[in-house]
C-alpha positions, 0 to 999 in steps of 0.5 A: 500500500503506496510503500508504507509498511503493514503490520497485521494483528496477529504481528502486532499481538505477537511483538506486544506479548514479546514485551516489545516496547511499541508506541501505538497512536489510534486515529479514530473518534473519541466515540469510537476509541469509547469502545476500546483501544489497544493496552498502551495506545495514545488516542490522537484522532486523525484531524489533530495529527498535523497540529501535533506532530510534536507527540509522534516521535520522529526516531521510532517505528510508530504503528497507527491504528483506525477502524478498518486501516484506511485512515491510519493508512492516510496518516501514515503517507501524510507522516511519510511526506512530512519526513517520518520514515518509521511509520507503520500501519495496523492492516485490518485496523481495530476490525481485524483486532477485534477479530484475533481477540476473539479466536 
């Protein structure tokens, strides 16, 4: 997807029991993170990124998360024009978390 890197929720599950230190940052609504986010995320919702991109750290891989992955993905190739280059996006976004979480 437009050369940004994809992380799956079985990857991103797998490196967060590994005790890998991630930071995670949900784009979504406050109404939608209402319903739960991933142990750790930061809640940033899409709009406000480029009025704060001093909370994304420039020098970490930083995974993005969204309902489905598109938005995530949309910030991702913003961040990516904008000089960050260890942006990732969750592929599948909180849909295909919640999915892994119920098996």
């Amino acid at each position: 997807m437009n050369g940004i890197p994809q992380i799956t929720a079985p990857e991103l599950r797998q490196r967060i029991e590994s005790g890998e230190e991630l930071v995670l940052i949900d784009v979504r609504e406050a109404d939608e993170v209402a319903l739960g986010m991933i142990s750790g995320a930061a809640h940033i919702p899409m709009g406000d990124i480029p009025y704060r991109t001093s909370d994304i750290p420039e020098d970490a891989e930083v995974i993005f998360i969204c309902r489905s992955g598109s938005r995530s993905q949309r910030v991702c190739e913003y961040l990516y024009t904008q000089g960050y280059s260890g942006v990732a996006n969750l592929s599948g976004g909180m849909i295909g978390w919640n999915e892994l979480l119920e098996n």
